[in-house]
N, C-alpha and C positions, 0 to 999 in steps of 0.2 A: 227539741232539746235546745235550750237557749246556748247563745255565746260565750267561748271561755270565760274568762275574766284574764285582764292582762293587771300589772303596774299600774296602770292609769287609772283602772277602774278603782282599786285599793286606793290609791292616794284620793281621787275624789272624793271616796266614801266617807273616808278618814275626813277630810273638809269637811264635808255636808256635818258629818257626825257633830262638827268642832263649833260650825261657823252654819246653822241654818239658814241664816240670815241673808246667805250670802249664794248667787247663780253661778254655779260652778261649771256648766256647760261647755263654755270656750275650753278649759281645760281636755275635754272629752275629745277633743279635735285635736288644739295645737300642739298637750304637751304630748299627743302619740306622731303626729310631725314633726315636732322637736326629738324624741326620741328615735324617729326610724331618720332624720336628716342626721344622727350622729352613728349610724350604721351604715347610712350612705358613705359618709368622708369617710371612715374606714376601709371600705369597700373600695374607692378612689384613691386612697393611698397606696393601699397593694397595687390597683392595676395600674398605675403611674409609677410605682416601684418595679415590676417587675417588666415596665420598661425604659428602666434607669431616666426618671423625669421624675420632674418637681411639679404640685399641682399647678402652677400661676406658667412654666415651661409649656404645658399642654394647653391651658387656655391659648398661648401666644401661636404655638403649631397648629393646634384644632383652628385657630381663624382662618391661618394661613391655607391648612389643608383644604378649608370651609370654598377658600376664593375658588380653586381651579386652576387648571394649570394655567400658568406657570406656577404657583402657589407663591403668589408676592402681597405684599398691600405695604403700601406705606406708612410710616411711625402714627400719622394720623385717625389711620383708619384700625391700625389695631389697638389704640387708646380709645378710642368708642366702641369698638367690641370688647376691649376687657376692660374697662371702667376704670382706668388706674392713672394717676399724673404723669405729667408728659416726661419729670426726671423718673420716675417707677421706670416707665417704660423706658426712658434711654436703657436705665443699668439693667434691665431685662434683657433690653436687645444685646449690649456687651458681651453680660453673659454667657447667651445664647449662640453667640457670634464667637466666643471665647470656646464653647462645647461643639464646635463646629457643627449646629444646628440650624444655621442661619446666616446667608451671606448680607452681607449689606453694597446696594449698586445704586450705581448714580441712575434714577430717571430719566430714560433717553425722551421721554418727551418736556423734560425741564432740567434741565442742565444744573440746578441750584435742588433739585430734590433728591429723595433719598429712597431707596425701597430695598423693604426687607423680604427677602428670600430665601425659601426653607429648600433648603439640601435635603439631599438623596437620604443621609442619616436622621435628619430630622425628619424626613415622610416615613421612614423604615421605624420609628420610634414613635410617630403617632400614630399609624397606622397599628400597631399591635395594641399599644396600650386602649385605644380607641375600642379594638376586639374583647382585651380585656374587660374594660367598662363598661362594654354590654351585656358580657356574660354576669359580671356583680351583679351589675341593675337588674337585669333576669330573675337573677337566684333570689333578690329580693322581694320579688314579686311574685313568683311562683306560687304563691300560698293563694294567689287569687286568676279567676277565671279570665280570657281575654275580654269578654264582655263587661266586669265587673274592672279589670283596669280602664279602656274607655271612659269607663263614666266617674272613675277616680279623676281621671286626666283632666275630663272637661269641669268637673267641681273646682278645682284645683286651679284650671284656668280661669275659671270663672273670679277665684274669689282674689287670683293673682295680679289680674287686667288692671286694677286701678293702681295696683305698687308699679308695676312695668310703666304705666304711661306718669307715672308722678316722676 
């Protein structure tokens, strides 16, 4: 029994049909990765909602939570884990600091630095949402075998490896 047919296969078709001329393959990939990456952010918005967070609030906690206890890192270090400018991050950390998610303390090993530290609210708020985002991610996948994610993963990596290191 062959494979369903999804949207992607119909819009290709329709290409091929339109435009022979033209290798429509890449489509057969990226726009069903473009398509399930806008079922993903959905999927992250709820479970970020339903633990009253902002998606860019959980990148900031998820690093924190990432360090270990004490769950600190300094302004510096969570602008290279969330990839955003160093004013982003201030008004992040305000923010953050404003929703009493995150204290900010002076570096007792440099008296001129700064580290930011996630409160008992803020672990209590990524910690669930975190619960949440596995169960979405789950449910998305579920349609496929553990063996056949594996080998999604490492395609995936594979073809990811040169974006990461650029």
């Amino acid at each position: 029994m062959p494979p369903a047919s999804d949207e992607v296969d119909r819009i290709v078709d329709a290409w091929a049909r339109e435009r022979p001329d033209l290798d429509f393959s890449p489509l057969q990939v990226l726009s069903r990765v473009g398509r399930l990456s806008r079922h993903l952010e959905r999927a992250r918005r709820a479970a970020f909602s339903a633990s009253d967070l902002e998606s860019w609030e959980f990148d900031v906690l998820s690093a924190l939570r990432r360090a270990g206890t004490p769950y600190q890192l300094s302004p510096k270090a969570l602008l290279q884990q969330t990839l955003v400018s160093s004013g982003t991050m201030t008004n992040r950390i305000d923010r953050l600091v404003e929703r009493k998610l995150v204290e900010r303390r002076t570096d007792p090993n440099d008296g001129r630095g700064i580290l930011v530290v996630m409160s008992s609210l803020g672990q209590e708020r990524v910690d669930r949402a975190i619960r949440e985002l596995l169960d979405a991610e789950q449910a998305l996948l579920d349609a496929l075998s553990p063996a056949d994610q594996e080998r999604l993963a490492a395609l995936l990596r594979k073809l990811s490896l040169d974006f990461d290191e650029g």
